[in-house]
N, C-alpha and C positions, 0 to 999 in steps of 0.2 A: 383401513390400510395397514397391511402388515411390518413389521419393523425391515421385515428384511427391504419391501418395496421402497420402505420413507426413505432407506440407508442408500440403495442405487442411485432415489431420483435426487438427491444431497451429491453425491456423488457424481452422475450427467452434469448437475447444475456447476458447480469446482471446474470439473473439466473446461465445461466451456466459457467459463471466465478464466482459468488459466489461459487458453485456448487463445481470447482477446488479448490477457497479459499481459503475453510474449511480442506483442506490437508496442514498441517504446513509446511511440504516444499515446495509445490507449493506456501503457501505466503510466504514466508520466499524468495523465489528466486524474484519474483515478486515485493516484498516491496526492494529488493536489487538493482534488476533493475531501479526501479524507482530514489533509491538514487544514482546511479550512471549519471541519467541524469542531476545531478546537477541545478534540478527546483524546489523549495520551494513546489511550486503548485502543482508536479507531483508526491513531494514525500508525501503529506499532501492527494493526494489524492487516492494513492495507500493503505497510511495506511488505509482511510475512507473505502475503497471498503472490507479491511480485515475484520476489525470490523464491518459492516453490513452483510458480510455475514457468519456473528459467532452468531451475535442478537446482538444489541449493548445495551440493558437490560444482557442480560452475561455478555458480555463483561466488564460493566462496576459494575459489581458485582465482580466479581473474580481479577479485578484490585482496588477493594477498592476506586471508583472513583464515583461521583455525577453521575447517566444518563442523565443530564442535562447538565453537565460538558462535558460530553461524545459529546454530540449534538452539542454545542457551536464548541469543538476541531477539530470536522468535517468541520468545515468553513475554506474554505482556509483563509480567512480576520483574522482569531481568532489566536495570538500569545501563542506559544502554549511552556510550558517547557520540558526542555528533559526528566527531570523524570515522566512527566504524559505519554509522546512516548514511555518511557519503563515502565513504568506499565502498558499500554496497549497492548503493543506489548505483553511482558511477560503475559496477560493473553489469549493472542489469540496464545500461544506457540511458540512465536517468538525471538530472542535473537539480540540484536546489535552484531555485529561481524565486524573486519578490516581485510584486508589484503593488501599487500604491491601493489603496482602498474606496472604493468607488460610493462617493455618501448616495445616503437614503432620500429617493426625492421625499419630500415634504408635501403634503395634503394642507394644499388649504382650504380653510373655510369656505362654506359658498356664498355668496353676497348675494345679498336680497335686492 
């Protein structure tokens, strides 16, 4: 497969997860999953993919936020504050939310 083909079908495949995105509960579950993998990385880049595919010029209008600011925040490298994650968040219709932690059933032994 040629580079240029690898580059389009990387690119169809973006699209159409942007595509999903831009449905607040589809990011809203997506940006959940990612914070539940408990990786800095995974979850900095789950936010990046929301905000690109909202326009991150939106985006960072409707959060009150530089678009430069916005750009920087995209970098996994860039230490980022919680209230700029929730001002973004909240302008791509997404809300922080907890819930408790569901334990592991327990396997027990078989009885003979």
């Amino acid at each position: 497969m040629s580079k240029k083909v690898r580059a389009a079908a990387s690119w169809n495949m973006k699209e159409g997860l942007y595509e999903d995105l831009r449905d607040p509960s589809y990011a809203a579950a997506y940006v959940n999953e990612a914070l539940l993998e408990g990786d800095e990385v995974v979850f900095k880049t789950a936010i990046a993919d929301v905000i690109r595919a909202r326009g991150v010029g939106k985006v960072a209008k409707l959060a009150g936020i530089n678009r430069v600011t916005v750009f920087k925040t995209l970098k996994p490298e860039t230490r980022t504050s919680f209230t700029t994650y929730h001002s973004l968040l909240t302008a791509c219709g997404i809300d922080f939310a907890t819930r408790p932690i569901q334990p592991k059933a327990r396997s027990r032994p078989a009885r003979k």
